[in-house]
C-alpha positions as CSV (number, residue, x, y, z in Angstrom):
1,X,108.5,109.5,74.8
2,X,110.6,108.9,77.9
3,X,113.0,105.9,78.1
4,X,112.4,103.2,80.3
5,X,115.0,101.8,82.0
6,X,115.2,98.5,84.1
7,X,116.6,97.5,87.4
8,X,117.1,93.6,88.0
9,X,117.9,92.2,91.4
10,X,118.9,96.0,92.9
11,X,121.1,96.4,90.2
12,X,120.1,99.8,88.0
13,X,121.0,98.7,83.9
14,X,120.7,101.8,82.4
15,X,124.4,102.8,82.2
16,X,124.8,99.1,80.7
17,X,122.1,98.3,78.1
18,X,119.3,100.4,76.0
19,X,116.0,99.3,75.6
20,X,114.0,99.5,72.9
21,X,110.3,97.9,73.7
22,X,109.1,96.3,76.6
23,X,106.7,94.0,75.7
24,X,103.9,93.5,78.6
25,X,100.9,91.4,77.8
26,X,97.3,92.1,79.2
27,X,97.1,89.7,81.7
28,X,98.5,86.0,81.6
29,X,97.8,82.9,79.7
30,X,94.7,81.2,80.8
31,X,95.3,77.1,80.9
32,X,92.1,75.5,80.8
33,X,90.9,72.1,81.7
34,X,87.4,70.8,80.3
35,X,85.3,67.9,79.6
36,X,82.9,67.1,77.0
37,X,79.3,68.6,76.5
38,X,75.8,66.6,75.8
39,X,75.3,68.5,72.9
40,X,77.0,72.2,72.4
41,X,80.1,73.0,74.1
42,X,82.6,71.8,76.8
43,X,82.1,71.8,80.5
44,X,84.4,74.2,82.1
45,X,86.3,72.0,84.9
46,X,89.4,74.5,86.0
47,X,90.9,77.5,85.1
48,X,94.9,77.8,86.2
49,X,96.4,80.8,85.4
50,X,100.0,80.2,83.8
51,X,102.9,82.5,84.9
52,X,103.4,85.9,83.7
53,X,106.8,86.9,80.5
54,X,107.8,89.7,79.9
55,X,110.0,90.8,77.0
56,X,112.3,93.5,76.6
57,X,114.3,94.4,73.7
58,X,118.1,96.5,73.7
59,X,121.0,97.0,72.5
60,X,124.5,97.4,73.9
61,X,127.2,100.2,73.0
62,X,130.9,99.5,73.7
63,X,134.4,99.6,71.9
64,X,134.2,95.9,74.0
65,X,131.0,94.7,73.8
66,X,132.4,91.3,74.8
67,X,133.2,92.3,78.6
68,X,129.3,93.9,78.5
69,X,127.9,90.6,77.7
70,X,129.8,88.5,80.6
71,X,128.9,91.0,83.0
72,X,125.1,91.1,81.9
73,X,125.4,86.8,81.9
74,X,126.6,87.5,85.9
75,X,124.0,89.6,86.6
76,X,121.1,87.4,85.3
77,X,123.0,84.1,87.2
78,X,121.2,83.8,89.9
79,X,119.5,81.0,91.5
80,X,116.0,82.1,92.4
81,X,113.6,85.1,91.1
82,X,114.8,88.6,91.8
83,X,113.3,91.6,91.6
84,X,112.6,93.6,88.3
85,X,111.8,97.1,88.0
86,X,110.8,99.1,85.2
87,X,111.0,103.3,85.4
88,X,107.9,103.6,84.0
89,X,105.8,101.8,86.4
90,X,107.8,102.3,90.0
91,X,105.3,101.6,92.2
92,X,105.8,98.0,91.4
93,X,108.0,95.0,90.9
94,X,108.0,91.7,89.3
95,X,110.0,88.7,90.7
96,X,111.8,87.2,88.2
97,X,114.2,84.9,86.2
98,X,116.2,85.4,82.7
99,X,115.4,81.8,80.5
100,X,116.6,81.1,77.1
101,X,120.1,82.4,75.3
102,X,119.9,86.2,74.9
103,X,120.9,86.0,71.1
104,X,122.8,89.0,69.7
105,X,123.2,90.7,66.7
106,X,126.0,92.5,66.0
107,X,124.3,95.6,63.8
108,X,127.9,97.5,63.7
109,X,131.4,97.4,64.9
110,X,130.1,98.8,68.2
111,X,125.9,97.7,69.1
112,X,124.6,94.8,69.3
113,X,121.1,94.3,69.8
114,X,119.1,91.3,71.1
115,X,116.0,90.5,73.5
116,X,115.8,89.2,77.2
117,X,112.7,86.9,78.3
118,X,112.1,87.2,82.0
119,X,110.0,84.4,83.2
120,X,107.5,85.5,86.3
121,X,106.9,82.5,88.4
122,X,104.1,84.0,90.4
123,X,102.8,85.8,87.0
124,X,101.9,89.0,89.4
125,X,103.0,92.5,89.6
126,X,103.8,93.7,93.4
127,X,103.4,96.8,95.1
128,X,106.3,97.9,95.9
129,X,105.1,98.8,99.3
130,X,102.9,97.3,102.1
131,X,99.5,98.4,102.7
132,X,98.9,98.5,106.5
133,X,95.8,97.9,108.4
134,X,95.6,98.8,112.4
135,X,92.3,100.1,112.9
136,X,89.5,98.0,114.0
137,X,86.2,97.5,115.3
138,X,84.4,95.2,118.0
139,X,82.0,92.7,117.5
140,X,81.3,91.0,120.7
141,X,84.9,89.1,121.0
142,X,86.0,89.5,117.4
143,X,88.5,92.3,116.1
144,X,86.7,93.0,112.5
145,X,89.2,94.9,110.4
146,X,87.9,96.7,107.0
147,X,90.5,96.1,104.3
148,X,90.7,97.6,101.0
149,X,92.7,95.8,98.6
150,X,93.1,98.0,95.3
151,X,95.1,95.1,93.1
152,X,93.1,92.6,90.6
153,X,93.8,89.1,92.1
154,X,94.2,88.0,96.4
155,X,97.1,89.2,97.8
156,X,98.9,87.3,100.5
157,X,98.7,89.4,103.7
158,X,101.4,88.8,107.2
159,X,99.6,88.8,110.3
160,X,101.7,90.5,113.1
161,X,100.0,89.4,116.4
162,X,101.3,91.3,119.9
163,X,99.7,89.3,122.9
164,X,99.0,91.9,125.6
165,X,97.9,88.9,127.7
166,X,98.5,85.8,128.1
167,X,96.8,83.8,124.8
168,X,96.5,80.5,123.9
169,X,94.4,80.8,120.2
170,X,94.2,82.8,117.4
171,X,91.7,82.5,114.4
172,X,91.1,84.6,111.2
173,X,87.7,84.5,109.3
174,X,87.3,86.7,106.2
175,X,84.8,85.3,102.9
176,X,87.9,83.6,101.5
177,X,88.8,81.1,104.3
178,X,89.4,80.3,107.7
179,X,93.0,80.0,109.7
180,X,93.4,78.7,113.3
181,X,96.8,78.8,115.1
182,X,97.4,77.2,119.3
183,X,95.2,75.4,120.9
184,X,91.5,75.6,120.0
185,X,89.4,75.8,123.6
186,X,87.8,72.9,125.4
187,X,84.1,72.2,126.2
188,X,84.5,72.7,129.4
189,X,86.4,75.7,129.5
190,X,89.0,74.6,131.8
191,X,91.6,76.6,131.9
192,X,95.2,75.1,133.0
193,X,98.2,76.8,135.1
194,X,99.4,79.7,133.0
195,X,103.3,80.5,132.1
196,X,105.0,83.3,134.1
197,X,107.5,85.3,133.2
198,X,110.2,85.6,135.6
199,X,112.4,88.5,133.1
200,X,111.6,90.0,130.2
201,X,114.2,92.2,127.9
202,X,112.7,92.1,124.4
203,X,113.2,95.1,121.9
204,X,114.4,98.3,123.7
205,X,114.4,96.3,127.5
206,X,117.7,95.3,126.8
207,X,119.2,98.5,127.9
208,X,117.4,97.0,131.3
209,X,119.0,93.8,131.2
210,X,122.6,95.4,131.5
211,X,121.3,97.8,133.9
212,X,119.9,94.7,136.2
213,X,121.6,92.0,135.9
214,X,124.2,91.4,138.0
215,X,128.0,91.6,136.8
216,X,130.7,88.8,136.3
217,X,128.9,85.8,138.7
218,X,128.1,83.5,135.8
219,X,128.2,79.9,136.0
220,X,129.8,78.1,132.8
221,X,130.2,74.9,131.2
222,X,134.0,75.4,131.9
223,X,135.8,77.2,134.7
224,X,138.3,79.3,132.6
225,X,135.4,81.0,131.9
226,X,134.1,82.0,135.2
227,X,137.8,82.5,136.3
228,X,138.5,84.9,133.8
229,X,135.0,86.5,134.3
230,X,136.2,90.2,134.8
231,X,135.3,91.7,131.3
232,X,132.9,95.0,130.7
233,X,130.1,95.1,128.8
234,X,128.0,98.1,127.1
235,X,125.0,99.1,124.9
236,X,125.8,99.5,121.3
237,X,123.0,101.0,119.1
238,X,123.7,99.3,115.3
239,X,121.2,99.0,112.4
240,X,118.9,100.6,113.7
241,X,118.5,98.9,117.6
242,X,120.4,98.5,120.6
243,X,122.8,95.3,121.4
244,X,124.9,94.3,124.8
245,X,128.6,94.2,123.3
246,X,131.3,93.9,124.7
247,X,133.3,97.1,126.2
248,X,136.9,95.9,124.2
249,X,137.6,94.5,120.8
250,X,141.0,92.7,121.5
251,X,143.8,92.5,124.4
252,X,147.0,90.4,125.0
253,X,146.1,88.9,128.1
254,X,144.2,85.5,128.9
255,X,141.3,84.6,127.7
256,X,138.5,86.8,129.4
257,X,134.6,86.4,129.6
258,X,132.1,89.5,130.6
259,X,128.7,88.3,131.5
260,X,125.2,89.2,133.3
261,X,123.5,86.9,135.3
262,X,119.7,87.0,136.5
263,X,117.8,85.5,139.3
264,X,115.2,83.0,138.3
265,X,114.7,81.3,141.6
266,X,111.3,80.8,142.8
267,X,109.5,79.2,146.2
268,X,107.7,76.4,143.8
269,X,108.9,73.1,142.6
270,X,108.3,73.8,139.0
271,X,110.8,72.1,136.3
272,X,109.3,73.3,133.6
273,X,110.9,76.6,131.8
274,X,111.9,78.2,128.9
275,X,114.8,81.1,128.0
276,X,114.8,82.7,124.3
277,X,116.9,85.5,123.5
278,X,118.0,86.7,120.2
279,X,121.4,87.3,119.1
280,X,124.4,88.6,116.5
281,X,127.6,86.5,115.3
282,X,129.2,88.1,112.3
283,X,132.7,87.9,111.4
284,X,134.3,91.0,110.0
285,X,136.9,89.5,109.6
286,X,138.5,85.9,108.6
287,X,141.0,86.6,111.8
288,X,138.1,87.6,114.7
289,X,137.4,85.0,117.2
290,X,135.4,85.0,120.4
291,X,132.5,83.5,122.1
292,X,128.4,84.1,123.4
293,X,127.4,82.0,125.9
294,X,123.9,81.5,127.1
295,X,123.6,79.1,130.1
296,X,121.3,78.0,133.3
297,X,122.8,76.7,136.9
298,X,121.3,75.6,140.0
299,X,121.0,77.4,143.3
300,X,124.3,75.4,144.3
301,X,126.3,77.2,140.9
302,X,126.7,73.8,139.1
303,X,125.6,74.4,135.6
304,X,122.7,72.6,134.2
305,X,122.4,73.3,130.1
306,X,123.2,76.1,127.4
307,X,124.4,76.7,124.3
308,X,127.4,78.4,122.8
309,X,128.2,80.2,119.6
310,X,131.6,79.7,118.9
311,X,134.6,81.0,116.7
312,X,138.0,79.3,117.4
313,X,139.6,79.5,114.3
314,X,141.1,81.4,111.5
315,X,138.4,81.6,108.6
316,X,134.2,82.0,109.4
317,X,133.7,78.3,110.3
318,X,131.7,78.8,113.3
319,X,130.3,76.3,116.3
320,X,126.7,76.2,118.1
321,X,126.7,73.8,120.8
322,X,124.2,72.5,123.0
323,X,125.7,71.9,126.3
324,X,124.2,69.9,129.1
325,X,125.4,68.6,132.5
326,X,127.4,65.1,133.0
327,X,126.4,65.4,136.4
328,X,130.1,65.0,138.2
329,X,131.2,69.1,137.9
330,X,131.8,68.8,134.0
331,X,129.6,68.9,130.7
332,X,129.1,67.2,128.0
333,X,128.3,68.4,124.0
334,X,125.0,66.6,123.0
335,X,125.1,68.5,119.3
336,X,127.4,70.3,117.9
337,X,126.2,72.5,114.4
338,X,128.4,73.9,111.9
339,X,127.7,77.4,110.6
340,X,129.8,80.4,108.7
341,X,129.8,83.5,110.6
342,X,128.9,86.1,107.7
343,X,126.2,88.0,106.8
344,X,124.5,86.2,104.4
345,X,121.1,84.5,105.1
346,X,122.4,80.8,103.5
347,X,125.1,81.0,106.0
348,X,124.6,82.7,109.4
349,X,121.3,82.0,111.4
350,X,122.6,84.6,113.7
351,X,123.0,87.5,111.0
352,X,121.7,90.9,111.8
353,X,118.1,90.5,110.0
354,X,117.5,86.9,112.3
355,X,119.6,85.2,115.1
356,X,116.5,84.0,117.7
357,X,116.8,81.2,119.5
358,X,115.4,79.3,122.2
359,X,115.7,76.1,124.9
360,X,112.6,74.4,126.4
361,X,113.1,71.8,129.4
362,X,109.9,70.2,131.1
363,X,112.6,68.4,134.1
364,X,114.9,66.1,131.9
365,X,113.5,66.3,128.3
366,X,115.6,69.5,127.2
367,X,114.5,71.3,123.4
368,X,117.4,72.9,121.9
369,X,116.1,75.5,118.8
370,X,118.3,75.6,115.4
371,X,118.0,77.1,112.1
372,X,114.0,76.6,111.9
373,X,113.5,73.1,113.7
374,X,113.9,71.6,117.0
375,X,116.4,69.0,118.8
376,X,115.2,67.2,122.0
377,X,117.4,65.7,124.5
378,X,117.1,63.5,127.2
379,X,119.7,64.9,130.4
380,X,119.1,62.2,133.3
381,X,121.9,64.2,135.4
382,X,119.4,67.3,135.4
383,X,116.1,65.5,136.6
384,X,114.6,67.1,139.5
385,X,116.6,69.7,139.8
386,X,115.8,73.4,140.1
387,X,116.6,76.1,137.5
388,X,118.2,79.4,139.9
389,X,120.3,81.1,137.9
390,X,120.2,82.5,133.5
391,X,123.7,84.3,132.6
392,X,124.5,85.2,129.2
393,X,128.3,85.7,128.4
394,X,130.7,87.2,125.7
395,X,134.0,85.7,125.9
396,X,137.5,87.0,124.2
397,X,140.4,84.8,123.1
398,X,144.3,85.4,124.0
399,X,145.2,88.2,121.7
400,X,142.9,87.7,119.6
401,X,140.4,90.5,118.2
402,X,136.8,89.6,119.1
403,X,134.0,88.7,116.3
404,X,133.5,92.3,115.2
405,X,129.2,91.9,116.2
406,X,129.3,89.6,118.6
407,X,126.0,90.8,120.8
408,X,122.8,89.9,122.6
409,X,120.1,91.8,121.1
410,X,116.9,90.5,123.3
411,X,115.8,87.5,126.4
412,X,113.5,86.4,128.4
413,X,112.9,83.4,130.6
414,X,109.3,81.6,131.8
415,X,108.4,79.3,134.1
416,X,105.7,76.6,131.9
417,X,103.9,76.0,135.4
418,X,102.1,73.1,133.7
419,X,102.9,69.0,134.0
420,X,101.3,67.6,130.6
421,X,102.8,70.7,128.2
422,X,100.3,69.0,125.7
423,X,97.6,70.2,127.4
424,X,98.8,74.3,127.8
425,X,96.0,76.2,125.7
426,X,98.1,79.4,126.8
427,X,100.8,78.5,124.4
428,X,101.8,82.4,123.6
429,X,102.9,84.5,126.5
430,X,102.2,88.0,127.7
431,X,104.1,90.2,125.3
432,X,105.2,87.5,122.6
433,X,105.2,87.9,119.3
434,X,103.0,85.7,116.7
435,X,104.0,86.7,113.0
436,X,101.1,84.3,110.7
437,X,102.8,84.9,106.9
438,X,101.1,83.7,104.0
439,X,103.6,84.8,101.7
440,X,106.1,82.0,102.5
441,X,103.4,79.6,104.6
442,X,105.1,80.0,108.4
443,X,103.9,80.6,111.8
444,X,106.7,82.7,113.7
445,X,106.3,83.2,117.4
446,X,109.9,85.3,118.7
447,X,111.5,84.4,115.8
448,X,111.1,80.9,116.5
449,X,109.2,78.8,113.5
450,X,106.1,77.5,115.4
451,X,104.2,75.7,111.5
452,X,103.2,73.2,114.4
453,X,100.7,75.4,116.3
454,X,98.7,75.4,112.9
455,X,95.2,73.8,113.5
456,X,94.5,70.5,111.1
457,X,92.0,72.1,108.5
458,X,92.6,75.7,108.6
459,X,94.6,77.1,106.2
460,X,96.3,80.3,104.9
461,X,93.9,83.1,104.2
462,X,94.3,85.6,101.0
463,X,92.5,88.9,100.8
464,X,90.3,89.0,97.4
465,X,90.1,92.2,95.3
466,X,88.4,95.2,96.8
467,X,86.5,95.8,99.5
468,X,86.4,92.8,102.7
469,X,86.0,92.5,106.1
470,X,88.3,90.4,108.2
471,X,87.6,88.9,112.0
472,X,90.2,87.9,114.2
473,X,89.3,85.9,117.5
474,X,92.1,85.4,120.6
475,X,91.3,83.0,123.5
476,X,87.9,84.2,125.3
477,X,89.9,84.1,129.2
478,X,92.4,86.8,127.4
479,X,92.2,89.7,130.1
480,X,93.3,91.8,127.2
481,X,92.8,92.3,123.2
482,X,96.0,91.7,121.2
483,X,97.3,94.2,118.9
484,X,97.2,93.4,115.5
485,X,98.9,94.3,112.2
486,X,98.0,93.5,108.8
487,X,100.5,93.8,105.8
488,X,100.5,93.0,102.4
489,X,101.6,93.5,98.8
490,X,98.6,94.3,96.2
491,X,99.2,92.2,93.3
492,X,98.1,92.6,89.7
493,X,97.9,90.4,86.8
């Protein structure tokens, strides 16, 4: 018989312990609520069933078995469920948490055996892959999708919706429930303005943006910044896509900015608009400093609002400000967040994996996005004045090196031609982005948490055990289909 051997939280154990049984159960522990009968039995009121252990019995072999059990205690310290992996079945994982001591005995001057309890919260095992699901076929307006899923309890699918047109709804039906995300459509059919994008450089367009945008004219918070505007910038391809970067790492002149500016001026008196982009602000090192600012002026060159992601000092204490106009040449910092420029999720909302952002003004009222929730501002100084101008800059210190990924990764901007944004039923644009994932419960439209746009009463579909159909529906004044993917994990008991 072959050995098994484990793998906990991407860490492989076999050159640490030796196991000796793996003790799986069939199933889980059923916990099961009743009430009395008339006469024979109980009446059956709910069935929960309880989270999944497993145990696995070793042994250790060292001259110091001592050092073997700290480094095993620092492997197991974590704070949430990781993922476990046993050779014998690798097409699947288990998330999971060590509980209770790991008692040893000591069997000679060198092993020492003992058992581990991993505790399954979800009490499910995963495939280690995602079954994908593209192909469709029509039923008057609805997308009906034929899914197989080959596990023994629902999984929990992510719905990846690309809007070819502009969209204002989208519902999923399938026999185990019903989800709704926008704007459900009125009797009357009325259809209000619709949102118009003015540039859009999402994904590979970003070799675009540098190619069209026009060089070193931006219009800052500050004037150092547009002083000093006489930097290069370039395309730099890095896990795996393609990031504006600047063209130099360090220097021992003045402070210097590089940045690209695009035209958003239009013949109407709309005040309503919106500019997301998505970007990267990791320190390699403690010593790096440097700057990406994101801002929007008039067609006079005053500045009107922004943001900037900041690094001013030695350490990875970072800044992201919201910055608005004071209305006599100058700004002024309505909220200023803390964050630390590394790579790690708990840290850095602008880490490689993440980094989207987004401002929203309807005239005054100006929405600033941050780390999954919103920030509105009210910015008299700004009211009735046009949006003309969106530059993004990357600014260097005096001889300093620059953040080592310090880079815009995607934008766009839109005009919201609307005057009541409660009543827009086209609340995704052409070409945005709606991720639905049941897995963690969020609504994601370009990266931005949207939980909002989910309709009262709906709720987040599973896919039962074999063989279902699904149904999407989009807005019936789309003039085209969106594109959707369907992902998930099949889970067993």
């Amino acid at each position: 018989m072959s050995v098994v051997t484990i793998m906990f939280d991407d860490i492989d154990l076999s050159n640490i312990l030796e196991i000796h049984d793996v003790q799986r159960a069939i199933g889980n522990n059923r916990n099961i609520t009743s009430s009395g009968a008339k006469k024979i039995g109980t009446h059956i009121q709910e069935i929960k069933i309880e989270p999944k252990k497993i145990i696995v019995d070793f042994s250790i072999w060292s001259k110091d078995r001592n050092t073997l059990k700290h480094k095993l205690a620092g492997i197991f310290n974590v704070d949430e469920p990781k993922r476990l992996i046993f050779s014998d079945e690798p097409d699947k994982y288990y998330l999971a948490v060590v509980v209770n001591d790991i008692d040893m005995i000591e069997v000679s001057n060198y092993r020492s055996q003992g058992s581990i309890e991993f505790y399954i919260p979800d009490g499910t095992a995963h495939s280690s892959t995602y079954k994908r699901v593209v192909d469709y076929t029509k039923e008057g307006s609805n997308l009906v999708f034929d899914i197989e899923n080959n596990g023994n309890v629902d999984a929990l699918p992510i719905f990846t919706v690309k809007n070819n047109s502009e969209n204002g709804y989208i519902g999923i039906v399938n026999q185990n429930g019903a989800l709704e995300v926008g704007n459900p459509e009125e009797m009357d059919g009325k259809i209000v303005n619709k949102n118009k994008l003015l540039f859009d450089y999402r994904g590979n367009k970003i070799v675009d943006a540098l190619a069209n945008g026009e060089k070193n004219v931006m219009v800052s918070n500050v004037d150092h910044d547009e002083n000093n505007n006489t930097g290069g910038l370039k395309i730099e391809n890095w896990e795996g896509r393609n990031h504006i970067g600047s063209t130099r790492s360090s220097f021992s002149g003045a402070v210097q900015t590089a940045s690209l500016t695009f035209d958003v001026s239009t013949d109407d008196n709309n005040l309503h608009e919106r500019v997301w982009w998505r970007q990267v602000f990791w320190a390699g090192s403690v010593r790096d400093y440097g700057f990406i600012k994101v801002t929007v002026s008039d067609d006079q060159g005053n500045f009107l609002y922004g943001t900037e992601t900041f690094k001013r000092s030695i350490g990875v204490e970072s800044e992201y400000n919201f910055l608005v106009s004071d209305g006599a040449g100058g700004f002024r910092i309505t909220d200023r967040k803390k964050f630390r420029a590394t790579n790690q999720d708990k840290d850095n909302p602008f880490n490689v994996k993440r980094g989207w952002s987004d401002i929203t003004r309807n005239n005054k009222e100006v929405t600033f996005f941050w780390w999954g929730g919103y920030i509105k501002r009210t910015v008299p100084e700004i009211e009735n004045i046009k949006a003309a101008k969106v530059h993004i800059a990357i600014g260097q210190m005096q001889g300093k090196t620059l953040v080592t990924r310090c880079y815009i990764d995607e934008i766009f901007f839109e005009k919201r031609n609307v005057a009541v944004e409660e009543d827009i039923p086209n609340l995704f644009p052409i070409g945005s982005t709606l991720e639905i994932n049941t897995e963690n419960n969020t609504v994601v439209v370009d990266g931005i948490f949207k939980n909002d746009y989910f309709v009262d009463g709906s709720d987040f579909i599973t896919i039962p055990p074999g063989k279902s159909k699904l149904y999407v529906s989009a807005s019936s004044w789309v003039d085209q289909e969106p594109s959707v993917t369907i992902n998930f994990e099949e889970r067993w008991l």
